[in-house]
C-alpha positions as CSV (number, residue, x, y, z in Angstrom):
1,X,-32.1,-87.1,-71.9
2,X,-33.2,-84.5,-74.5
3,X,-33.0,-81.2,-74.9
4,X,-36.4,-80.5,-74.1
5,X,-36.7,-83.2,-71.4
6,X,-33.8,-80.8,-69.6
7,X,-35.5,-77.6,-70.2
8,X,-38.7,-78.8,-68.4
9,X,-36.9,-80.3,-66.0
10,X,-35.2,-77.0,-65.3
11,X,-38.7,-75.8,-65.4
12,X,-39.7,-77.8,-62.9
13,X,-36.5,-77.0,-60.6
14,X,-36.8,-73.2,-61.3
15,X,-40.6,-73.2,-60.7
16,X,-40.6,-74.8,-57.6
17,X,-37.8,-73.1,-56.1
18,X,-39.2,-70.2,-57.4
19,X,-42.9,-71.2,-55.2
20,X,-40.4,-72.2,-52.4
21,X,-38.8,-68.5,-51.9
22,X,-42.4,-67.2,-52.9
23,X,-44.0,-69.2,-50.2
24,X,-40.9,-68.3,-47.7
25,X,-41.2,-64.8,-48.7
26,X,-45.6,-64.6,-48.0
27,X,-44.7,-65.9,-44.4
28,X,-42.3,-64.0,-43.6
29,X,-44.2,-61.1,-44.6
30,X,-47.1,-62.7,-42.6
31,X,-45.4,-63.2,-39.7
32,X,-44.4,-59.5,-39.8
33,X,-47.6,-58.4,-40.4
34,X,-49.1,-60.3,-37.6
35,X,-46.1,-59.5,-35.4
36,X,-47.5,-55.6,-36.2
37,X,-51.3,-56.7,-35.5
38,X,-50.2,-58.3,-32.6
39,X,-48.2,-55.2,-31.2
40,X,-51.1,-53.2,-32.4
41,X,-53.9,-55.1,-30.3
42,X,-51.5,-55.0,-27.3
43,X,-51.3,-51.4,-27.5
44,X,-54.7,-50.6,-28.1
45,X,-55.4,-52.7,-25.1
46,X,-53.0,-51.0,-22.9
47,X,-54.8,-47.7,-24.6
48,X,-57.9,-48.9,-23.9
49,X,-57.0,-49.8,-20.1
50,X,-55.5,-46.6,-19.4
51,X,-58.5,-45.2,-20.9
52,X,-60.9,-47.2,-18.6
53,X,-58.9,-46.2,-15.6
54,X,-58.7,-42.5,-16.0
55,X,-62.6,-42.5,-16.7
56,X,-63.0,-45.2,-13.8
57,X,-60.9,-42.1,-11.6
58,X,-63.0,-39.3,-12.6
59,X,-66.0,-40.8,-12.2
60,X,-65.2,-41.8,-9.0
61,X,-63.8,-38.2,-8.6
62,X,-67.0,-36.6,-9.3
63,X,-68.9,-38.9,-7.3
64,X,-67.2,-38.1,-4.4
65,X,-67.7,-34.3,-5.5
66,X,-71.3,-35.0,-5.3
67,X,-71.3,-36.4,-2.3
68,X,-69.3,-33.9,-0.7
69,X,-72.0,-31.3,-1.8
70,X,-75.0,-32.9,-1.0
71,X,-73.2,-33.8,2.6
72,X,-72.5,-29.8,3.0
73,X,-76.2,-29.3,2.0
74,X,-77.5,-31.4,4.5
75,X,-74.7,-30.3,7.4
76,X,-76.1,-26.8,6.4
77,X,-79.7,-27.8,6.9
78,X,-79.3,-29.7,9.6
79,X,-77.3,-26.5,11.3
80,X,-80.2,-24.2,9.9
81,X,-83.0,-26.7,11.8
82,X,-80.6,-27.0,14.8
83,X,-80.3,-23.2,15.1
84,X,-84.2,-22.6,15.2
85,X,-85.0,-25.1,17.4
86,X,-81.8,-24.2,20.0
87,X,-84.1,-20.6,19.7
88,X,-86.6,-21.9,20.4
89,X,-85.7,-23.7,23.1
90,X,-84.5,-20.4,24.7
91,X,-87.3,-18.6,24.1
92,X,-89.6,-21.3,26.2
93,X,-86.4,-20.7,28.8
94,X,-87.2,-16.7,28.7
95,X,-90.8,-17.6,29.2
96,X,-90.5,-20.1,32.3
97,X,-87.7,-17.1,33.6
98,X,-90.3,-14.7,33.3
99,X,-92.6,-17.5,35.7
100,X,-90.1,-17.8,38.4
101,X,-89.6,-14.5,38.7
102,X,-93.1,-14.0,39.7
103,X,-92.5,-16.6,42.8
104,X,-91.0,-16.4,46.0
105,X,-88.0,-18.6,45.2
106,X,-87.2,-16.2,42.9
107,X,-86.8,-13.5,45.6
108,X,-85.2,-16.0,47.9
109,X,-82.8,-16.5,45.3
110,X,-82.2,-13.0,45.2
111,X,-81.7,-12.6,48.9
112,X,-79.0,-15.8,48.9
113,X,-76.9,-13.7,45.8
114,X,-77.1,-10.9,48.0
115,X,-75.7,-12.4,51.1
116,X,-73.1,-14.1,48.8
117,X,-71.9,-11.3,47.4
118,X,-71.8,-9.8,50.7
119,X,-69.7,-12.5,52.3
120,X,-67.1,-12.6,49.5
121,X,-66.6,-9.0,49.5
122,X,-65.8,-9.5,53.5
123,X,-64.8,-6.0,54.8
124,X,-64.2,-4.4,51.4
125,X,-67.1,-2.0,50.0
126,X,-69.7,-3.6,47.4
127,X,-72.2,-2.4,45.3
128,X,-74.8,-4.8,44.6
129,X,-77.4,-3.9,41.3
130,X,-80.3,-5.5,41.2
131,X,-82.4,-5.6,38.0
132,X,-84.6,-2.3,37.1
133,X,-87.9,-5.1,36.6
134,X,-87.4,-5.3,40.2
135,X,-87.3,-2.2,41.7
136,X,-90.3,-2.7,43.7
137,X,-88.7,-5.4,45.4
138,X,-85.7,-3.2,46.5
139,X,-86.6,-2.1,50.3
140,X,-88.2,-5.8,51.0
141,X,-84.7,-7.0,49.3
142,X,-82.9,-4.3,51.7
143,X,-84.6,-5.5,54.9
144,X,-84.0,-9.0,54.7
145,X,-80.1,-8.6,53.4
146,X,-79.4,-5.2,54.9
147,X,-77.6,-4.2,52.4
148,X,-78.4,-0.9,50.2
149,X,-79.2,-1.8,46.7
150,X,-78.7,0.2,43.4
151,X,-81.4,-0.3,40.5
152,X,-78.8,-0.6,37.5
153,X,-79.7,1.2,34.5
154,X,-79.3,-1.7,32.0
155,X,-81.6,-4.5,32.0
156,X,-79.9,-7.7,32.8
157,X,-83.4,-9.4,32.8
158,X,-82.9,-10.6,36.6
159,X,-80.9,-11.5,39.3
160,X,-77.9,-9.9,40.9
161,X,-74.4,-7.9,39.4
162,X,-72.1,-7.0,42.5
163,X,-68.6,-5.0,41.6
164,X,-66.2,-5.0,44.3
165,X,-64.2,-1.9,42.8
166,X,-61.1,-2.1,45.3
167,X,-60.1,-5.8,44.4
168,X,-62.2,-4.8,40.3
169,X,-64.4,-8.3,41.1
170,X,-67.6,-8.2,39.2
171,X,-70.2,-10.8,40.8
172,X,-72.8,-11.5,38.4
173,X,-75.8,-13.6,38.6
174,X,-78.0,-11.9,36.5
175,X,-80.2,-14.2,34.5
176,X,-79.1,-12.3,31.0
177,X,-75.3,-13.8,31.2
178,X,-76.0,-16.8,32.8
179,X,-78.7,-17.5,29.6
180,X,-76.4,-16.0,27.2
181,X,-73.5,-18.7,28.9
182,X,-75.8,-21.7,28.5
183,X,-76.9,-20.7,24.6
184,X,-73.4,-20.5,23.7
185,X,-72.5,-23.7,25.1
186,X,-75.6,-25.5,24.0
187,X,-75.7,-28.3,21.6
188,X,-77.5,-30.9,20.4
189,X,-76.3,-34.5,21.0
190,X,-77.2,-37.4,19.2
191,X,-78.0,-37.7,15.9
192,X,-75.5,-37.9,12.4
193,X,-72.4,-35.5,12.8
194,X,-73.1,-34.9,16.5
195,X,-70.7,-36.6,19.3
């Protein structure tokens, strides 16, 4: 072999050795670089899913803020229609109060509260107050009961108040506590919210 013949085959060693550690060299590097792209992807995705979930939270967050509101709205409507119509309803009750005062049964009923409060007071000394509306009614009241009556000086629309000062007992039938009692425990059943 010649001189020449060596040197190209030396060439031809050295070049493709050379190629061989090139071509090692580029995939290494590409490996690396797709390791990177790789690790870069699988963060952004993790990024990306955190992301998602924290917007997921707060819209689910300020959903149920708005439908926390709009329920408080609607409770405070409802409340605001409840309340006019429980007045309402009581002032129809004043009205058919007012009627059956004007009967008979309403000055039975008196007569019975009398003669109850007169039995539970037993020996001990009552006073028994009868509304000032019905004054004229107090001697007819007196006759059938025989009992003296006082016209109280408040208003307690009608029926009877009795005190039995020795034992501090106050009786009381008058038709102002007795509506002011049922107001206060009225409510409306039925319906959303209400058990």
């Amino acid at each position: 072999m010649t001189l020449e013949e060596k040197i190209a085959d030396l060439r031809i060693t050295s070049m493709e050795q050379a190629r061989a550690e090139g071509n090692a060299i580029f995939d290494s590097h590409r490996e690396a670089l797709e390791k990177v792209f790789e690790d870069h992807k699988a963060e952004a995705l993790r990024q990306s899913e955190t992301r998602i979930k924290a917007e997921t939270t707060n819209a689910r967050l300020s959903l149920n803020q708005a439908a926390a509101k709009s329920q408080l709205e609607i409770k405070r409507r409802l409340g605001k229609v409840q309340q006019e119509l429980k007045d309402k309803i009581f002032q129809e009750v004043m009205e058919l109060v007012k009627d059956f005062m004007k009967t008979e049964a309403y000055d039975d009923f008196l007569i019975k509260c009398i003669r109850q409060a007169q039995h539970f007071a037993g020996q001990d000394p009552v006073v028994i107050y009868i509304n000032p509306s019905d004054e004229q009614k107090r001697s007819d009241l007196s006759d059938a009961t025989g009992i003296h009556l006082t016209v109280s000086a408040e208003d307690f629309i009608g029926g009877v108040r009795a005190v039995i000062r020795s034992r501090n007992i106050l009786i009381d039938n008058s038709f102002k506590t007795q509506l002011r009692n049922e107001y206060d425990k009225f409510i409306f059943l039925g319906g959303e919210g209400n058990a």
